[in-house]
C-alpha positions in Angstrom: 39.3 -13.9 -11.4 37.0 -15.6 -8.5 34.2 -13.6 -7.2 31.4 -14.3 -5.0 28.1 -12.2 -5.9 25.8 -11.9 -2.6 22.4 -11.8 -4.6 21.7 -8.5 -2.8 20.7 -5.8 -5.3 21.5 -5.2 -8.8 24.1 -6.8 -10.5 26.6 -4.0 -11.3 26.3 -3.1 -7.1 26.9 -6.8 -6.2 29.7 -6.5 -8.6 31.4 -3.3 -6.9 31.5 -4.7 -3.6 32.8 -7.9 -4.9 35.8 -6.4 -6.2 36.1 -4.2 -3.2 36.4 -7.8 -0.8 38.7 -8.7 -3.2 41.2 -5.8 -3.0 40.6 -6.1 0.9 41.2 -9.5 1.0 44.7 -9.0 -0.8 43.3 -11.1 -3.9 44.3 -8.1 -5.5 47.1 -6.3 -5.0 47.7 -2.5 -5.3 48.4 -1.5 -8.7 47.4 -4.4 -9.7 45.5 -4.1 -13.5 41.7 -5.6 -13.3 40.7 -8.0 -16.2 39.2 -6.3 -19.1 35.8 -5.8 -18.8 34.5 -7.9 -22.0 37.0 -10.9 -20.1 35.3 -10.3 -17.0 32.4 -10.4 -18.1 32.7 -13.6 -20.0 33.7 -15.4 -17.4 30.8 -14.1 -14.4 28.2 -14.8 -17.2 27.2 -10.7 -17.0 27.0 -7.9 -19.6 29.3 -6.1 -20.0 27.5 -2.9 -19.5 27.1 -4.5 -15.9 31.0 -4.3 -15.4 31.4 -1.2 -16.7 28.8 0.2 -14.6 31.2 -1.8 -11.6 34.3 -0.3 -12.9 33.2 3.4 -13.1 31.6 3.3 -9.4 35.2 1.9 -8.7 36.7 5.4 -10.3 34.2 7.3 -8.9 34.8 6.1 -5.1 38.9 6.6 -5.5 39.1 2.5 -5.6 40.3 2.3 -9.2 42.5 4.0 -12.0 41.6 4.2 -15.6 44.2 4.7 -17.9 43.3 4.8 -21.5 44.5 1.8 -23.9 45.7 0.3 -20.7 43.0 -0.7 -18.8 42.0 -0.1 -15.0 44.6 -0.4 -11.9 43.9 -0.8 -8.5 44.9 2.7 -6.8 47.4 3.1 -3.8 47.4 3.5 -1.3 44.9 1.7 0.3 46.1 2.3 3.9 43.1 4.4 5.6 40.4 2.4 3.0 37.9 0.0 5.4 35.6 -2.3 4.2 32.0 -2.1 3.9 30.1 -3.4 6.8 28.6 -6.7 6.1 24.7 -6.0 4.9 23.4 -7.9 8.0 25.7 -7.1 10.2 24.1 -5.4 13.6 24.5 -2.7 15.3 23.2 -1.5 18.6 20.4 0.5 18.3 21.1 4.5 17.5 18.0 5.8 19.6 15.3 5.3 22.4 12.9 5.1 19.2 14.6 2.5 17.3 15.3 0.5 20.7 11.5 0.5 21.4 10.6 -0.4 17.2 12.9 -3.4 18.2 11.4 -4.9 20.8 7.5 -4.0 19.8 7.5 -4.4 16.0 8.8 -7.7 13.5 8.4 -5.9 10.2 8.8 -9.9 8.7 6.0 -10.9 11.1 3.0 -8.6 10.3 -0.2 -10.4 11.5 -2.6 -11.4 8.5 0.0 -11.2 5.9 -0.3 -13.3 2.6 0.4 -17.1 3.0 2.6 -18.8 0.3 1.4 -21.9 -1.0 -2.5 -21.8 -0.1 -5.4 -22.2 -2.7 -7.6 -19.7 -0.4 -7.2 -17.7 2.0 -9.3 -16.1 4.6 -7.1 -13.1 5.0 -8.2 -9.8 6.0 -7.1 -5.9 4.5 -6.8 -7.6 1.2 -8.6 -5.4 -1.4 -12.1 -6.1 -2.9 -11.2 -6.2 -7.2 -13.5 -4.0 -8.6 -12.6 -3.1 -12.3 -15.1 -0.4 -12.1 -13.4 1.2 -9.3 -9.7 0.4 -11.6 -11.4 2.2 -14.6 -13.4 5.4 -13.1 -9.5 6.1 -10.8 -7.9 6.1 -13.9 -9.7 8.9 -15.3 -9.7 10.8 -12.6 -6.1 10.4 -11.8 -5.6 11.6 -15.7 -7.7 14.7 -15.2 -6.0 15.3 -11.9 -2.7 15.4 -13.2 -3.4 17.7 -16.2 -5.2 20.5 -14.5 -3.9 20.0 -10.4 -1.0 22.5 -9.5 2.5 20.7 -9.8 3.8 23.1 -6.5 3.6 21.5 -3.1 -0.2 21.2 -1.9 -1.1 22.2 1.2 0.2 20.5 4.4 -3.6 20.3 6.1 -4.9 18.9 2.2 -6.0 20.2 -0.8 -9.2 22.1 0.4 -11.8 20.6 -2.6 -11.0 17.1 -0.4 -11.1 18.8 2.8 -14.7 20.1 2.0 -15.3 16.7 0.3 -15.2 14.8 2.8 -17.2 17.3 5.1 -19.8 16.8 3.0 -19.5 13.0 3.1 -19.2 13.1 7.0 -22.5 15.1 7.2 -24.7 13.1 5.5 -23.1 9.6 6.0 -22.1 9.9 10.1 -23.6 12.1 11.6 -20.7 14.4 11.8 -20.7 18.5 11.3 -17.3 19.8 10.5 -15.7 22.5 8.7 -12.9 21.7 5.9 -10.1 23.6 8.6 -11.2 20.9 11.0 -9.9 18.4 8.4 -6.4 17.4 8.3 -5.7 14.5 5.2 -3.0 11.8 5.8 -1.3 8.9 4.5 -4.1 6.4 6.0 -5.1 5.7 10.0 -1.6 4.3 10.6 0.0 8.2 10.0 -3.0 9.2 11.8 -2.1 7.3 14.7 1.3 8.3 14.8 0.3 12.2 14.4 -1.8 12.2 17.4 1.1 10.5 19.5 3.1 13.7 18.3 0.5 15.7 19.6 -0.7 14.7 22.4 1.7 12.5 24.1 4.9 12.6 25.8 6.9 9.2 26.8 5.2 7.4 29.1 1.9 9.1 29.3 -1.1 6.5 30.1 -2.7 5.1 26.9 -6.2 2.8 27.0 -6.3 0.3 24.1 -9.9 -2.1 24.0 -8.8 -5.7 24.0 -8.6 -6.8 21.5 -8.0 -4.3 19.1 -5.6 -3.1 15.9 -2.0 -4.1 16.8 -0.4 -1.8 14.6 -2.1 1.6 16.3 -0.8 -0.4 20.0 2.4 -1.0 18.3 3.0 2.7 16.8 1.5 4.4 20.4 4.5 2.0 22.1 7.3 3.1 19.9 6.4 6.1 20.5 6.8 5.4 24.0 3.3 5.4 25.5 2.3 3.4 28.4 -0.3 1.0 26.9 -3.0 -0.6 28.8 -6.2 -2.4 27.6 -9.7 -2.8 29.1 -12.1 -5.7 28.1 -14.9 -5.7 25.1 -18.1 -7.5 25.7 -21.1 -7.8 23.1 -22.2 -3.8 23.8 -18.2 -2.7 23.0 -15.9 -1.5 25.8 -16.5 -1.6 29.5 -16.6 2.0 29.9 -18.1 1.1 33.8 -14.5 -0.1 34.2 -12.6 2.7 33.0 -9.8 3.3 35.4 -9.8 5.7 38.4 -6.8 7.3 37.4 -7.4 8.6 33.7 -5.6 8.4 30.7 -4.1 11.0 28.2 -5.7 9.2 25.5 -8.7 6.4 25.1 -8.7 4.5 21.2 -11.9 3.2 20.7 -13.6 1.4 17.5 -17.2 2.3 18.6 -19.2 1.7 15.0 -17.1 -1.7 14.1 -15.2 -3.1 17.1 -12.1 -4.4 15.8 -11.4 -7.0 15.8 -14.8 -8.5 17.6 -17.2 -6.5 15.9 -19.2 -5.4 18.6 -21.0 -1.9 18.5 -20.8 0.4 21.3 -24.2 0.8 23.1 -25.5 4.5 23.2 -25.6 4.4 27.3 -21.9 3.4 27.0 -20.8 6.1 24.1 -22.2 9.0 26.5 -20.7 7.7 29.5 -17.0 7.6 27.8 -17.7 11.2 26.2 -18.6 12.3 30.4 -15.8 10.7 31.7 -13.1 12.6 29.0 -14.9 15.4 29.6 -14.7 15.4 33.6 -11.0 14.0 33.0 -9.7 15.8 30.6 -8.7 12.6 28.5 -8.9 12.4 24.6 -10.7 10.0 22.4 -9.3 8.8 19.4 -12.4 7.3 17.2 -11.2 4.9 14.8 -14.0 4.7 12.2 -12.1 2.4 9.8 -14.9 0.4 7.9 -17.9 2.3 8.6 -19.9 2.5 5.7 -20.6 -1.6 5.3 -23.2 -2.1 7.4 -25.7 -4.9 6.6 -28.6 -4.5 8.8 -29.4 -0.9 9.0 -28.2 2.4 7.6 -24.6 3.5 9.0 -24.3 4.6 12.4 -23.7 7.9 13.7 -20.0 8.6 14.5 -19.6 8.7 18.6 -17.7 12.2 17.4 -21.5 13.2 16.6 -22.3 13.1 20.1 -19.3 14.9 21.0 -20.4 18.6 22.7 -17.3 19.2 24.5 -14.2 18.4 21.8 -12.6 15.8 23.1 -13.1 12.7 19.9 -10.1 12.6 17.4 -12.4 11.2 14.4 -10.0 9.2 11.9 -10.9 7.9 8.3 -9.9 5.7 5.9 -10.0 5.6 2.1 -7.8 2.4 2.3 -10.9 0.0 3.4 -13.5 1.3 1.2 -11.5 1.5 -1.7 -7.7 0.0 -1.9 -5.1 -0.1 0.7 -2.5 1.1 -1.8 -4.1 4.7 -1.9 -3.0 5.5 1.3 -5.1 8.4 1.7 -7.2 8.9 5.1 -8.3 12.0 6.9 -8.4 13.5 10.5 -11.1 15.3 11.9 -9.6 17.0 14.8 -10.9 19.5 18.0 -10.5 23.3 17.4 -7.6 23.9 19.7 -5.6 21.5 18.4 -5.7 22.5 14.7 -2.5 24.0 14.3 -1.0 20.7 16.3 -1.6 18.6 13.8 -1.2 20.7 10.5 2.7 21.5 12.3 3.2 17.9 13.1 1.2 16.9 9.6 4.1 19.6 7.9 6.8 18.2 9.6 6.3 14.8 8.3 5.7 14.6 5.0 4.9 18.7 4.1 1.5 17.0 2.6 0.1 13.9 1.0 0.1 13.5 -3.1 -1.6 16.7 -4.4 -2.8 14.9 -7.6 -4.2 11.9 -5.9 -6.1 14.1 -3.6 -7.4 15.9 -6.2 -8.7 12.6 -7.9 -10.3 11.4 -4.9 -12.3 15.2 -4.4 -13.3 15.1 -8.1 -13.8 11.3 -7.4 -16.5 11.9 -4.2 -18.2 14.9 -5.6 -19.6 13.6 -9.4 -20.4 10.6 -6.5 -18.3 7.8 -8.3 -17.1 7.3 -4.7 -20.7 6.2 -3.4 -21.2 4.4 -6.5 -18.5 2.7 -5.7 -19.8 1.9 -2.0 -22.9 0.4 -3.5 -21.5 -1.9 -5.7 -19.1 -2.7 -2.9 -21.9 -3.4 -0.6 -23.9 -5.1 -2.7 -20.5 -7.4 -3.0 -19.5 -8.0 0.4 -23.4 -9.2 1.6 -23.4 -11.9 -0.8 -19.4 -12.9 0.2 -20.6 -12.5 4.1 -24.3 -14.2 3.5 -22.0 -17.2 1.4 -19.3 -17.7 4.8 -21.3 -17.4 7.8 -24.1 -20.3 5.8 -21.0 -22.3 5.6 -19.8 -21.5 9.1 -23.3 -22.7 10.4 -24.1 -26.0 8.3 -20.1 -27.5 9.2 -20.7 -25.8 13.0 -23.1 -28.5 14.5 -22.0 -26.7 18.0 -18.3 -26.5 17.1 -18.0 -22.8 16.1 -19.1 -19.8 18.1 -19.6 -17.4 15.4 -19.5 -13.1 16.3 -21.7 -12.0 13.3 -21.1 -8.0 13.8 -23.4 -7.2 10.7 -20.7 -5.2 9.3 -17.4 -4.8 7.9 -15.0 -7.3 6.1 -14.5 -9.9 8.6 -15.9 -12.7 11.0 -14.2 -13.9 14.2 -14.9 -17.8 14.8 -14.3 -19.1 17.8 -13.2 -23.2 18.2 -15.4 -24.0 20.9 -13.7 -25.5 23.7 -10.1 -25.5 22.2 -7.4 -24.0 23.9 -5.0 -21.7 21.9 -2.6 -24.6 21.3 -5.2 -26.5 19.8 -6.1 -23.5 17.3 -2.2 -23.4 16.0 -2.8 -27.1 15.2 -6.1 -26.7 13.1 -4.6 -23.6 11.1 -1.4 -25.8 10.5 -3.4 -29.1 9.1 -6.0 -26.0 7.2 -2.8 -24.8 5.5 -1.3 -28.3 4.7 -4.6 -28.7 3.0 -4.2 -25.3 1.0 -6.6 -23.2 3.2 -4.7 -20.2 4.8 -6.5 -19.3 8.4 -5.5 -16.4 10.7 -5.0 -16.6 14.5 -6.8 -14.0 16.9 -4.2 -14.0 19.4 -2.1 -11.5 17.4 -4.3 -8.5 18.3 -4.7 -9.1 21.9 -2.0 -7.8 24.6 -2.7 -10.8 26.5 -4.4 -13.6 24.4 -6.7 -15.3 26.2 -5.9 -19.5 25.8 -8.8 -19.8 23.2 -8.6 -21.3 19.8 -9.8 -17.9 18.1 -9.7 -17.4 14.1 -10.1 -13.9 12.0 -11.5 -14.8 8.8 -11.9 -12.1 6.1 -13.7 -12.2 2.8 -13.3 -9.5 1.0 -10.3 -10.8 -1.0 -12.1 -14.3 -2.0 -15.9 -14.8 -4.6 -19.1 -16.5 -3.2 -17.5 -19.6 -5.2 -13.9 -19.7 -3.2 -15.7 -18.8 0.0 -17.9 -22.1 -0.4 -15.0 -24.3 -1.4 -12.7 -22.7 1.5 -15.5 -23.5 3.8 -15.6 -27.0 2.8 -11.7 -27.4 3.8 -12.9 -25.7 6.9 -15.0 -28.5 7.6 -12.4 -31.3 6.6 -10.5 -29.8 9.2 -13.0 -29.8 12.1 -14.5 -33.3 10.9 -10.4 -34.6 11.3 -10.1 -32.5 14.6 -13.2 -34.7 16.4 -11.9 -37.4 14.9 -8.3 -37.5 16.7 -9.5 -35.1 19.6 
């Protein structure tokens, strides 16, 4: 019996719908006996238990007849049976929010994801391996999940993290808040798409810095916010510039620009707390690498500063200790407590109980800040090791933003035009050195060869043979430019 398998899912479901073309397809008639399984599966090269598994989804959906010691029969009639779509086949999209995920988001083209076939790679979000960090999670996971309660936890967060991470706020931002100002969430990007719930309805006004995180730009659009962007310089965004007519909601990175670095002046964090104050706008503070600083002690949160209400403070765990945790928190205005803990509620009814549990245990016997010195300590000497290399194969060819902080750098080819930036991260990769564009998180990319290049995911040794493929590549770009 010829069947074609479509290498989509397990065997035994390729299997079913295989058998299921074949019937449509008249291969098979109605009535007709199937070959015995041990036959068939002789002859497809599959276990048996992988055709019976077939068959009895056949009985079970009405296709097929089993008939003891005499095998299984295709069951009439067939008349009103219709035939699976086709896995890929399209369809026009069901709703105004899948029509907008369409055109804003390519979930197969995700800026800064993983290159195939490089040696190194200068790829930001990629976690810093710390078997320390591996070890002490396990055994607090362990403990977590023999002594946290196994019912649903609460939708705002288990209240030991809650008052955790008050306590962390306090003494490492700047920021006084009480555990029912804290809502926990599945990282920044759940936290973005809670305040949209929130606070927005389609087409309210939205100001995005430019650059800045595409995947909060691309979750405020599908929610169907009007996005618009306003310039960073060296001192952060051009609050003098803020737009006459105000919007419902201003994101800012004001301790770590992202993706430039740049740290918002104090002259420029009052003025943007004065002007959501006299316009009613909110703030949504997005304080996603705060603690690695490299120059001075942490900044105060712009939250801090905050005397009227108006800052949305969000959080990550994902940055300072692995993105898989997916674990983050909101600290959110008085009046709008109940807003979030609803919309919280309605998504998910709460993050993992057991996990948060860990992570509370985790922060208070201060394995997290443990953690955050080792990590520290880390990330200096993988920063110090890229931006020497960056300066001894510049010779006046780089423009380097050294932010003192974070995971990243952003390298700029000077006097190269976008085009020209494509081409050097094509030859880098031919050469096993995976680079990563810029241009991704601005809304209009300016026609400058720009290049994000993270660290955290690479040792002082990698970093200093990566760099020397860097320089390969600029010595072969004079050379032919």
């Amino acid at each position: 019996m010829h069947l074609q398998l479509d290498g989509r899912g397990p065997l035994h479901a390729q299997l079913t719908r295989a058998l299921k073309s074949a019937v449509f397809a008249g291969r098979v008639s109605e009535g007709a006996r199937l070959p015995a399984t041990r036959q068939l599966a002789r002859e497809l090269g599959l276990s048996r238990n992988t055709v019976l598994a077939a068959y009895e989804q056949l009985r079970a959906e009405g296709f097929v007849d089993g008939r003891v010691g005499s095998g299984s029969y295709v069951t009439p009639p067939l008349q009103d049976a219709r035939p699976l779509h086709a896995v890929d086949s399209p369809l026009p999209a069901q709703s105004q929010f899948a029509r907008r995920a369409r055109i804003v988001h390519d979930h197969l083209r995700i800026p800064g994801r993983a290159i195939p076939g490089v040696r190194y790679a200068f790829q930001y979000g990629v976690p810093l391996t710390n078997p320390a960090l591996t070890s002490a999670w396990a055994r607090e996971l362990a403990h977590a999940a023999a002594y946290t309660s196994t019912n649903y936890p609460a939708s705002q967060g288990v209240p030991a993290l809650r008052e955790a991470v008050c306590d962390y706020l306090a003494r490492r931002r700047g920021i006084q808040a009480e555990p029912q100002d804290v809502v926990i969430v599945a990282g920044t990007q759940q936290a973005v798409a809670l305040t949209a719930r929130v606070l927005l309805d389609q087409n309210d006004e939205v100001l995005l810095e430019e650059p800045h995180y595409s995947a909060m730009r691309e979750a405020l659009q599908i929610h169907g916010a009007k996005v618009s962007t306003l310039d960073v310089d060296e001192h952060g965004l051009k609050v003098d510039e803020l737009p006459s007519t105000p919007p419902k909601l201003i994101c800012v990175t004001p301790s770590h620009q992202f993706p430039t670095g740049a740290v918002l002046s104090l002259p420029r964090r009052l003025q943007l707390l004065d002007y959501a104050r006299r316009n009613g706008s909110w703030i949504l503070e997005d304080d996603y690498d705060g603690e690695f600083r490299y120059d001075a002690r942490p900044l105060a949160a712009l939250r801090s500063l905050d005397d009227a209400d108006r800052v949305i403070y969000v959080g990550t765990f994902s940055k300072a200790m692995f993105p898989s945790l997916r674990l983050g928190y909101l600290v959110v205005p008085a009046g709008l407590r109940g807003d979030y803990v609803n919309a919280k509620w309605q998504d998910d009814f709460g993050s993992c109980g057991i996990e948060q549990a860990a992570l509370a245990r985790f922060i208070v016997d201060g394995g997290f800040e443990r953690h955050l010195r080792r990590a520290w300590k880390t990330l200096k000497e993988r920063r110090d090791a890229l931006l020497d290399g960056l300066h001894r194969c510049s010779r006046g060819r780089l423009t380097i933003n050294d932010s003192h902080a974070g995971m990243h750098l952003v390298v700029w080819l000077t006097d190269r035009t976008a085009a020209d930036g494509e081409a050097f991260i094509a030859r880098a990769r031919s050469l096993g050195l995976g680079l990563y564009p810029i241009a991704p998180y601005y809304l209009a990319p300016p026609d400058r060869a720009g290049l994000l290049l993270g660290y955290c995911g690479l040792s002082v040794a990698e970093i200093e043979q990566a760099v020397s493929v860097f320089e390969t590549c600029l010595d072969e770009f004079d050379a032919v430019n």
